[in-house]
C-alpha positions in Angstrom: 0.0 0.0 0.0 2.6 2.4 0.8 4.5 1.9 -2.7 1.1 2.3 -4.2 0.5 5.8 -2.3 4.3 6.7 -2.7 3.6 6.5 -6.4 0.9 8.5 -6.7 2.3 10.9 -4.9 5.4 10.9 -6.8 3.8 11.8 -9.8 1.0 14.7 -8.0 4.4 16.4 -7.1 5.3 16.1 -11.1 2.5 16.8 -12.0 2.2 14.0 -14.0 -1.9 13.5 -13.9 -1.8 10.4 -16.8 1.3 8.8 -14.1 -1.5 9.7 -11.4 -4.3 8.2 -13.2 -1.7 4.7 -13.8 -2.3 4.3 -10.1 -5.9 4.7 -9.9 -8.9 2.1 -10.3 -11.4 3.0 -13.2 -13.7 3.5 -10.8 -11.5 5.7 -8.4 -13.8 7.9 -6.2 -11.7 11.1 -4.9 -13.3 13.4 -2.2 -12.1 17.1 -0.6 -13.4 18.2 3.0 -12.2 21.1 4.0 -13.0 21.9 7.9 -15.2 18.4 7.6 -17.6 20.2 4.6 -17.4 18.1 1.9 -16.1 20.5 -0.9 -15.3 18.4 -4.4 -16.3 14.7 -5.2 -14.8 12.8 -8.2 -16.7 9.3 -9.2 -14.6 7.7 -11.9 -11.2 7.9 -13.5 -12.3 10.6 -15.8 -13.8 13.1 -13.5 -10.8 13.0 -11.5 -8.3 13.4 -14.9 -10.8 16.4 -16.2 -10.3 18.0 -11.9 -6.6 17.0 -12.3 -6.0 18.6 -15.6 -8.2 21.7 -14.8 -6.4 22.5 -11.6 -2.7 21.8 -13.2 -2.6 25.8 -13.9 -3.2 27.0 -10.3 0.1 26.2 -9.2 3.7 26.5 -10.7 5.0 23.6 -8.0 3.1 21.9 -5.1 3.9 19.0 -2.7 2.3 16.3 -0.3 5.0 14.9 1.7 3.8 12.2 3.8 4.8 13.0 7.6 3.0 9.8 9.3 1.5 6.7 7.5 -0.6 3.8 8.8 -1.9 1.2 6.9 -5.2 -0.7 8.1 -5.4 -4.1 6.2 -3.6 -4.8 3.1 -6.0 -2.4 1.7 -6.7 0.8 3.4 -4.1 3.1 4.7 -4.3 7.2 6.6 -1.0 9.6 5.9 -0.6 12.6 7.6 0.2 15.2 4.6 2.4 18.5 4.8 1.0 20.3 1.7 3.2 23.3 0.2 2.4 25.1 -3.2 3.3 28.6 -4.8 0.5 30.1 -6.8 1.3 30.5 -10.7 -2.0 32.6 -10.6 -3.8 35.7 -9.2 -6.8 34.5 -7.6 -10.2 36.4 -7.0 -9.4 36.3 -3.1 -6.6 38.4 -3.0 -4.0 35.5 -3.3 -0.8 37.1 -5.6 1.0 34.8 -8.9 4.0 33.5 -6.7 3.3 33.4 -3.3 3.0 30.2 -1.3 0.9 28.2 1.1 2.0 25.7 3.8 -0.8 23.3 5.3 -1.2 20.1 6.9 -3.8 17.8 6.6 -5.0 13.7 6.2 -5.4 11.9 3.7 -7.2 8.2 3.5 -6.9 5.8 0.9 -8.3 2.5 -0.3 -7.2 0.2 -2.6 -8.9 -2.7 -4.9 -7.0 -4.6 -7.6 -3.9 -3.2 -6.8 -4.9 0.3 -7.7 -6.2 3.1 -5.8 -10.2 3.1 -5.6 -10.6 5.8 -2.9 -8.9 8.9 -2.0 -10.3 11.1 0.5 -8.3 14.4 1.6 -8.5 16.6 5.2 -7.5 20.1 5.9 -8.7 23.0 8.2 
């Protein structure tokens, strides 16, 4: 499970979404909470490759390292994720082309068929 994630995450840090989309299931489901409110769902390989692509301009380099990792089963697995990005963008908020953002956050993940089925992510 961990060379699984470890792969994915390899190529989110590229980002590299058809390397993602290698270590996904077909039917891959992908969820967002942010402060526990659900805020983007994915059903399906290609929702998350149209989310993946779409979002590929917001940022000019981004990383989730993995601080802690668990697995539960041979299946399911919880990191604890260090998130850092720079903006390649100005964004309606305020948020200036070049300036970064630091956050930590979970992230849960299942597998089926050798291939990641579920991703879930957490941050505040």
């Amino acid at each position: 499970m961990r060379a699984l994630v470890d792969n994915y995450l390899a190529a989110y840090n590229r980002m590299d979404v058809s390397a993602m989309l290698r270590t996904m299931h077909r039917e891959v489901v992908f969820e967002n909470y942010t402060k526990g409110v659900l805020s983007v769902r994915t059903q399906g390989a290609d929702e998350l490759r149209h989310l993946a692509e779409s979002s590929l301009h917001l940022f000019s380099a981004r990383r989730q390292l993995i601080t802690a990792f668990r697995e539960h089963g041979g299946d399911a697995a919880t990191a604890d994720i260090l998130f850092d990005g720079t903006f390649a963008i100005d964004l309606p908020n305020g948020v200036r082309a070049g300036q970064s953002i630091a956050l930590t956050g979970r992230s849960e993940y299942r597998a089926r068929d050798g291939l990641l089925v579920y991703i879930a992510d957490f941050s505040e």
